[in-house]
C-alpha positions as CSV (number, residue, x, y, z in Angstrom):
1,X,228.6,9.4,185.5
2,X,225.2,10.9,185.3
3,X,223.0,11.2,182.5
4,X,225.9,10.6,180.4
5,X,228.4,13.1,181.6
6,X,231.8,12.4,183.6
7,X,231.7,13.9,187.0
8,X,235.7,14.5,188.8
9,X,235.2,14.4,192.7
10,X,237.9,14.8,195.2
11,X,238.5,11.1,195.9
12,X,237.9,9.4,192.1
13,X,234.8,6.9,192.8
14,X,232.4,8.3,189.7
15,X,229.8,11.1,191.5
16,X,226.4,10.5,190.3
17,X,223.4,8.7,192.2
18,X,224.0,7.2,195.3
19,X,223.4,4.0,193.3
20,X,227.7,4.3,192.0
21,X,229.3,4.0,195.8
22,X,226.4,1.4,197.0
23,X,226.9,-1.3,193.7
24,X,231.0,-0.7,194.6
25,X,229.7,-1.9,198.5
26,X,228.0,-4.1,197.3
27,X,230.5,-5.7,194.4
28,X,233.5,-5.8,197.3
29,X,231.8,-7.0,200.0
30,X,233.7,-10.6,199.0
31,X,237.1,-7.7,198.8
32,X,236.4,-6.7,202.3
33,X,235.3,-10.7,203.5
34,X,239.1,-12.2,201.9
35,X,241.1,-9.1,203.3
36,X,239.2,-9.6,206.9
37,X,240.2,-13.8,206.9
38,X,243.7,-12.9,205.5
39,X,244.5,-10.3,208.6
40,X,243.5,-12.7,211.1
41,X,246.0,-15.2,209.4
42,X,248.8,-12.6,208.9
43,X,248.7,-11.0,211.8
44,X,250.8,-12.2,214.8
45,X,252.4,-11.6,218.8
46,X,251.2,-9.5,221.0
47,X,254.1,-6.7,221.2
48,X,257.4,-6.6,219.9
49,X,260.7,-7.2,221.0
50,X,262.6,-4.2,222.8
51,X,265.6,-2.6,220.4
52,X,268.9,-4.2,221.5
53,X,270.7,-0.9,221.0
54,X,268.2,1.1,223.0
55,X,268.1,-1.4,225.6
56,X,272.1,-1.2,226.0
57,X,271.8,2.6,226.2
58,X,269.4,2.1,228.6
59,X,271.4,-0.1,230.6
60,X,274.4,2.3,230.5
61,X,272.5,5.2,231.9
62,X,271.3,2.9,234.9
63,X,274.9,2.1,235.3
64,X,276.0,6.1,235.6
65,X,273.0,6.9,237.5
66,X,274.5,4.3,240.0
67,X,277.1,5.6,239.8
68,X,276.8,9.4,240.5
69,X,275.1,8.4,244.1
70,X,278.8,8.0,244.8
71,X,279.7,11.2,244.8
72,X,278.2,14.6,246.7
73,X,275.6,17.2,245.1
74,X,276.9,20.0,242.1
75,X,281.1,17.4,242.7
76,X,282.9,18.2,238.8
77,X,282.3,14.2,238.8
78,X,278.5,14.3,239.8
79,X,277.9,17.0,237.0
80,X,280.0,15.1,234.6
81,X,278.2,11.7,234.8
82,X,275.0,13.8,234.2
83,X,276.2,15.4,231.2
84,X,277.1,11.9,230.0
85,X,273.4,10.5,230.9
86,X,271.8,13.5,229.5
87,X,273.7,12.8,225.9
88,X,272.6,8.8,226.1
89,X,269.2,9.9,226.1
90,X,269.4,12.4,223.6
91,X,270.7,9.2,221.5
92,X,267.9,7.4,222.5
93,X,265.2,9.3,221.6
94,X,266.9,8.8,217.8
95,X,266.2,5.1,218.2
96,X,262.9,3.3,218.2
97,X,262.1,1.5,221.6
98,X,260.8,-1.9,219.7
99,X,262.4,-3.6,217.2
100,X,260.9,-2.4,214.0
101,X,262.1,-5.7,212.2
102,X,260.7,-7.7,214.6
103,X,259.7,-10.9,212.7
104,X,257.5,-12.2,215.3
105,X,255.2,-9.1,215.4
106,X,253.1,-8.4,212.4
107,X,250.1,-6.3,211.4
108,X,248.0,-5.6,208.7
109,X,245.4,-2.8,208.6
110,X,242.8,-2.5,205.6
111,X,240.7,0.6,204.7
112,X,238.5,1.4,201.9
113,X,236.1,3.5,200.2
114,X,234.2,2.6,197.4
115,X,236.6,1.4,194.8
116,X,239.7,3.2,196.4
117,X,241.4,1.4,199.2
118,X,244.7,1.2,201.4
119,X,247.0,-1.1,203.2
120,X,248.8,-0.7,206.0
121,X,252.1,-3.5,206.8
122,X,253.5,-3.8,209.7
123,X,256.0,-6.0,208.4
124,X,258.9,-6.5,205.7
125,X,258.8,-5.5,202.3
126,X,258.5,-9.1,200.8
127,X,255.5,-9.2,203.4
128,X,253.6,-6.2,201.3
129,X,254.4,-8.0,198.1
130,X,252.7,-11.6,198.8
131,X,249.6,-9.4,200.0
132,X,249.6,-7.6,196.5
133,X,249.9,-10.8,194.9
134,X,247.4,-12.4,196.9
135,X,245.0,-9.2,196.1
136,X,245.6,-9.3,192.7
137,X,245.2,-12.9,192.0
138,X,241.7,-12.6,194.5
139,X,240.2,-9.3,192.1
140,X,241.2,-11.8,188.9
141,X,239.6,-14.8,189.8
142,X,236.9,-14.0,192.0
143,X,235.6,-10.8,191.0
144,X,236.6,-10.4,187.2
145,X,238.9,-7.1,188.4
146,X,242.7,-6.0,187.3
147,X,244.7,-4.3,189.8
148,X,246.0,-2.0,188.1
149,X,250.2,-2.1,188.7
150,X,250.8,0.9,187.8
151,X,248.1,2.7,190.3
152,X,248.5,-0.2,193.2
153,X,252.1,0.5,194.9
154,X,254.2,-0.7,197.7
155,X,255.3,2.4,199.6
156,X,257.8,2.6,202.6
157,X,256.4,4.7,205.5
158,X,259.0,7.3,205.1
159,X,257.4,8.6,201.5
160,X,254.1,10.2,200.7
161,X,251.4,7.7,199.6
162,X,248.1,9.2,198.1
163,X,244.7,7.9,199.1
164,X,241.1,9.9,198.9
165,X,242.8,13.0,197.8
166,X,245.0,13.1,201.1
167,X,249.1,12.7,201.3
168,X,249.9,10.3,203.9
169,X,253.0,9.4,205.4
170,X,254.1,8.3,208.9
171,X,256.5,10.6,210.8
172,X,258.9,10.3,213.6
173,X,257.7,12.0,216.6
174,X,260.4,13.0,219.4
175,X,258.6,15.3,221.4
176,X,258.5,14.9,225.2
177,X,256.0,16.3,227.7
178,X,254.8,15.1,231.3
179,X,252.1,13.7,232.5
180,X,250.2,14.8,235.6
181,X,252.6,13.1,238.3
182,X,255.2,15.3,236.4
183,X,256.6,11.8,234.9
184,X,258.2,12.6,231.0
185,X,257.2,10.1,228.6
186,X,258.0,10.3,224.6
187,X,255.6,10.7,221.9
188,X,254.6,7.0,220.0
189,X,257.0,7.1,217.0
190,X,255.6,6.6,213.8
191,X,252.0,8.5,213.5
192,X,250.1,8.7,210.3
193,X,250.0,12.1,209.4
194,X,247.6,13.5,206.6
195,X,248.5,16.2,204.1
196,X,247.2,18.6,201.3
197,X,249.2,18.3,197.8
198,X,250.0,21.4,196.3
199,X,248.6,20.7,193.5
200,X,245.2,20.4,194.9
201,X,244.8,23.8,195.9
202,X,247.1,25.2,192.7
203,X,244.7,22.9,190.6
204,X,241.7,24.4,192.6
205,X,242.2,28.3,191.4
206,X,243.4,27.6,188.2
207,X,240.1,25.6,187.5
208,X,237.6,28.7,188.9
209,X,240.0,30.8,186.8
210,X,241.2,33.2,190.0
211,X,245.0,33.1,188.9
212,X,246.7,34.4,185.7
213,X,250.9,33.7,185.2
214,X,252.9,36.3,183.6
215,X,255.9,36.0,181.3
216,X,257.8,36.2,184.5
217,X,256.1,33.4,185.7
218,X,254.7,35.8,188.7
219,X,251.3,34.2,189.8
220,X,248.3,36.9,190.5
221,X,245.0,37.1,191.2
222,X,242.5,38.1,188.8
223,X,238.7,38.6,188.6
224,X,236.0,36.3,187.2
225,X,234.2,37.8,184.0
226,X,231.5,35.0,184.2
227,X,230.4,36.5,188.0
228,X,229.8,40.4,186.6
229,X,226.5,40.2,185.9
230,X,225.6,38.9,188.9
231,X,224.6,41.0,192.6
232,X,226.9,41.2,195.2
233,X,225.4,38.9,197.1
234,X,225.5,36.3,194.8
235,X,229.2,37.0,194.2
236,X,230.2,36.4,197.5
237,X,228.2,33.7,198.7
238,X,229.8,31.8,195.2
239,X,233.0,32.8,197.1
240,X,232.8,31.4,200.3
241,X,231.2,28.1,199.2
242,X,234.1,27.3,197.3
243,X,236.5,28.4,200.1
244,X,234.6,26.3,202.8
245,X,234.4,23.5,200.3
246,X,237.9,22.7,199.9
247,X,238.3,23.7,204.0
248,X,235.7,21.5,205.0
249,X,237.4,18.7,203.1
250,X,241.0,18.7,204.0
251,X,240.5,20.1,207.8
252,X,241.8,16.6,208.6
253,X,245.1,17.9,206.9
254,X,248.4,18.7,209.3
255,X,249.2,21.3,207.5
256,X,245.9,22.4,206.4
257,X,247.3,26.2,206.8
258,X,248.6,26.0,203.5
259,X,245.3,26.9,202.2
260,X,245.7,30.6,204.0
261,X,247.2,30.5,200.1
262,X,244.4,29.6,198.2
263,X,242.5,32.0,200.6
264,X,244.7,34.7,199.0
265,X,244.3,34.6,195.8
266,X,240.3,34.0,196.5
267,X,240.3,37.2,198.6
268,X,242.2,39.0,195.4
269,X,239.9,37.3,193.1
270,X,236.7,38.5,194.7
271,X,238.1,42.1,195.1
272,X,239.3,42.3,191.8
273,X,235.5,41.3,190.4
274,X,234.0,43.8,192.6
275,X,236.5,46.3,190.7
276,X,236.0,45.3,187.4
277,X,231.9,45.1,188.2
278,X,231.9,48.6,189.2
279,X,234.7,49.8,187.2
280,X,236.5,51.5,190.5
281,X,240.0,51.0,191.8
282,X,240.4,47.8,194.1
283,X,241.5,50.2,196.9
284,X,238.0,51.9,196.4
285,X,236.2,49.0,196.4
286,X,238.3,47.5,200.0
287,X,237.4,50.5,201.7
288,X,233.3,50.6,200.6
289,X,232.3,47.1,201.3
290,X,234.7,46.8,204.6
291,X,233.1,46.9,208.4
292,X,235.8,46.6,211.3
293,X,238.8,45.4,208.5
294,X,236.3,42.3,207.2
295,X,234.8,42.6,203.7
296,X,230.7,42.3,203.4
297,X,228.2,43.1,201.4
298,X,224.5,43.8,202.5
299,X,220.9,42.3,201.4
300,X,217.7,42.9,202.1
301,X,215.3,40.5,203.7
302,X,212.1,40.8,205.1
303,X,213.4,41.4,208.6
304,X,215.6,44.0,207.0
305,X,218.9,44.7,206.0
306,X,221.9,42.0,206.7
307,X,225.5,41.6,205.9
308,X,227.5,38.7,204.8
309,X,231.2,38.7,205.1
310,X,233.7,36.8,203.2
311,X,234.5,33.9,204.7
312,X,237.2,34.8,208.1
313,X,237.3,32.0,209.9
314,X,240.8,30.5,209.4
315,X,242.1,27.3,208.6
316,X,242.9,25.5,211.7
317,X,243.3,21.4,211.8
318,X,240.1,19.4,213.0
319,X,241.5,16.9,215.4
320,X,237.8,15.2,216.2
321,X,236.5,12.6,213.5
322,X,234.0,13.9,210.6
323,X,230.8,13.2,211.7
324,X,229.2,14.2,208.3
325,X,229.2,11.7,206.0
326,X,229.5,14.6,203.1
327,X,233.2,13.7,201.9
328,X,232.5,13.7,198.1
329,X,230.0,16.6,198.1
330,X,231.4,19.2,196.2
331,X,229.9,23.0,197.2
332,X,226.6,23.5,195.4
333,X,227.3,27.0,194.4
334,X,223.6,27.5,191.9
335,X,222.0,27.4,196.1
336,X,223.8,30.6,196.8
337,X,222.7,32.4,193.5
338,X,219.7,34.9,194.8
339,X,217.6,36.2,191.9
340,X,219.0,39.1,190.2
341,X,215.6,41.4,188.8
342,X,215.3,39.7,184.9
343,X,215.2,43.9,183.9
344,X,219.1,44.1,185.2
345,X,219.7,40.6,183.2
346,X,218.3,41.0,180.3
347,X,220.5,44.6,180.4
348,X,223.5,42.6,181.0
349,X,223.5,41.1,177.2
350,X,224.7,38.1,178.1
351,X,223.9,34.7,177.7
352,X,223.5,33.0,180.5
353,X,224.0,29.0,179.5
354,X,226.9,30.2,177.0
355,X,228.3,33.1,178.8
356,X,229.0,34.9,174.9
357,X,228.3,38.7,175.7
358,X,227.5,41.5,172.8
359,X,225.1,39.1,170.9
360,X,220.8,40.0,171.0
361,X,219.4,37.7,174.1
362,X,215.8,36.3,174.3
363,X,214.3,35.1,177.5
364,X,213.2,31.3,177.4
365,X,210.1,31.2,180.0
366,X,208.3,28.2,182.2
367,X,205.1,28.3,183.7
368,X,206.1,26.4,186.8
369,X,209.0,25.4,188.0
370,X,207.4,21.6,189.3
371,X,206.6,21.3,185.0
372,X,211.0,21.0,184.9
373,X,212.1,17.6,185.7
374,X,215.4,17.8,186.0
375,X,217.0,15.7,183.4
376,X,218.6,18.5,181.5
377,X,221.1,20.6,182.9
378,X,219.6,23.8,182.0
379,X,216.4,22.5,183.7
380,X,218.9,21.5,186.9
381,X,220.3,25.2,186.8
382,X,216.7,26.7,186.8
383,X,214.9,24.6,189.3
384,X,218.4,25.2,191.7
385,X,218.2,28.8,191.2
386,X,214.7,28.7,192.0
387,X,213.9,30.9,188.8
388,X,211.6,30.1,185.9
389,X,212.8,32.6,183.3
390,X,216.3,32.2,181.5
391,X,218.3,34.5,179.4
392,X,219.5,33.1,176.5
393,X,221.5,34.0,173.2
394,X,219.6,33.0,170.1
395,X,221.5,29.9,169.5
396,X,221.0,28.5,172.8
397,X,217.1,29.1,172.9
398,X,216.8,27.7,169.4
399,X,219.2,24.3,170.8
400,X,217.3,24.3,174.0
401,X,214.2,24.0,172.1
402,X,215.5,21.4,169.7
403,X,216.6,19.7,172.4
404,X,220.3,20.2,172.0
405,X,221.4,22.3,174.4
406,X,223.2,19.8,176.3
């Protein structure tokens, strides 16, 4: 919440000042303090017991192995007991080394940010209910909070669980590869895995209005009306900051690829505005703006002419940590939006607060941009485009002078 308006982020803690995520710190502190006391209680042993099935499988292999020194090299009964050994194994991999039920090995692992957390059982399923109970009784009595049953749930390992905007699951991993004495050793069973929800990126270009359904219910790409007025480097630089944003975020993802299919209709999107901005064909507009198959546009700087392309870089998985402590930072796109000249504006006939077009526009004027202070959003929009005039519809000059324009 800031100044009064609702802000959705990627992860659901409230963006406004840093003040929201520091008072949740601050409030479960004593949260973090009775999950900390209660891990050292619940956890227990130091590894667990080996799997009784895969430890007779693996005594019936040592038994055949003996075995086959009986006989000579490529014998029908030396190949036979190999084809026999090679099958136990194959039915071992299916089985996890450890007991997974193992009552006398326990663990509980605890993350959380701001008012979102998970927790991760190594243990039964009654196990995971007495630590919800525990949690919510704690919130109740000591902090004045409801856990909220319908929000906190008790998920096995093999589903999806949700948590900062992330799917998460645990998978089975059977791969096998050898180390550098040549010695095979299988993959730990069981890693967390992250990934991206469809509906995240599906949700993502239906919100900046890139994707139109048919009657057919065929999805396509269309262009942005709001974004004609603007140059074309302020078109593309809008582009690509919401393309890295949503990148940058889930990079983390395993199958972070999936966004090659936001990328599409992005791509489509951004070719598709060009068109309508020039009135030309989208075929016309792909072969103009492209330099060695990658789409750019050009602008001039004082050290002259540069390009900017839209954005190419793929979407591979990060496998190092996030060093950045920017997770809830959405793009600022206003950054990217050069000035325009206030002649080709004020041509454009549209308001810029209200986006109406058609209607007679007046031009709302500052003397300096360090007189705005930032508490309206009109005054936010000006100072981050760096600009002290404004072109507005009638209406919205008269409100922003009344003081109503929020």
């Amino acid at each position: 919440m800031e100044e009064w308006q609702f802000y959705k982020t990627y992860t659901g803690t409230p963006q406004g000042g840093i003040i929201s995520p520091i008072l949740s710190n601050i409030y479960l502190h004593e949260l973090d303090r009775y999950v900390e006391q209660y891990i050292q209680n619940f956890n227990k042993g130091t590894r667990r017991k080996t799997n009784r099935e895969y430890k007779i499988l693996d005594s019936r292999i040592y038994r055949l192995r003996k075995k086959m020194e009986l006989y000579p090299v490529k014998s029908p009964e030396r190949m036979e007991l190999l084809h026999a050994i090679k099958e136990l194994q194959r039915q071992m991999r299916q089985i996890p080394c450890a007991d997974p039920l193992d009552e006398d090995f326990k663990r509980l692992t605890y993350c959380r940010y701001a008012d979102d957390f998970i927790l991760g059982v190594s243990g039964s399923k009654a196990d995971a209910e007495e630590i919800k109970l525990g949690l919510s009784n704690f919130l109740q009595k000591e902090l004045k909070l409801e856990l909220s049953n319908e929000k906190t749930l008790i998920t096995h390992t093999s589903k999806f669980a949700t948590f900062l905007g992330y799917k998460l699951t645990m998978c089975k991993d059977e791969s096998i590869t050898k180390n550098n004495l040549g010695i095979k050793k299988r993959h730990h069973s069981h890693k967390c895995k992250l990934y991206v929800p469809k509906e995240v990126w599906v949700g993502k270009i239906k919100e900046l209005g890139v994707l139109k359904i048919d009657k057919n219910g065929v999805w396509k790409p269309v262009h942005r009306p709001y974004l004609l007025q603007l140059s074309d480097i302020e078109i593309i630089s809008i582009y690509n900051a919401e393309i890295r944003g949503l990148y940058n975020y889930y990079k983390l993802a395993n199958n972070v690829s999936v966004l090659y299919k936001f990328m599409y209709f992005m791509k489509y999107s951004l070719y598709k505005t060009f068109a309508a901005k020039y009135k030309k064909t989208m075929r016309k507009i792909i072969k103009k703006y492209s330099r060695n198959k990658i789409f750019m546009v050009s602008y001039e700087t004082k050290k002259g002419t540069k390009y900017r392309a839209l954005y190419n870089e793929g979407f591979s998985r990060e496998l190092r940590p996030m060093k950045q402590q920017q997770i809830d930072t959405l793009p600022n796109k206003t950054m990217y939006t050069c000035r325009t000249e206030l002649t080709q504006r004020f041509l454009a006939n549209q308001c810029e607060w209200c986006k109406e077009e058609g209607k007679s526009v007046e031009v709302h004027h500052v003397r300096k941009l360090k007189d705005l202070k930032g508490k309206s959003k009109w005054e936010v929009k000006m100072i981050a485009r760096k600009r002290k005039t404004m072109v507005l519809c009638k209406k919205c000059h008269q409100d922003l002078h009344a003081g109503k324009l929020d």
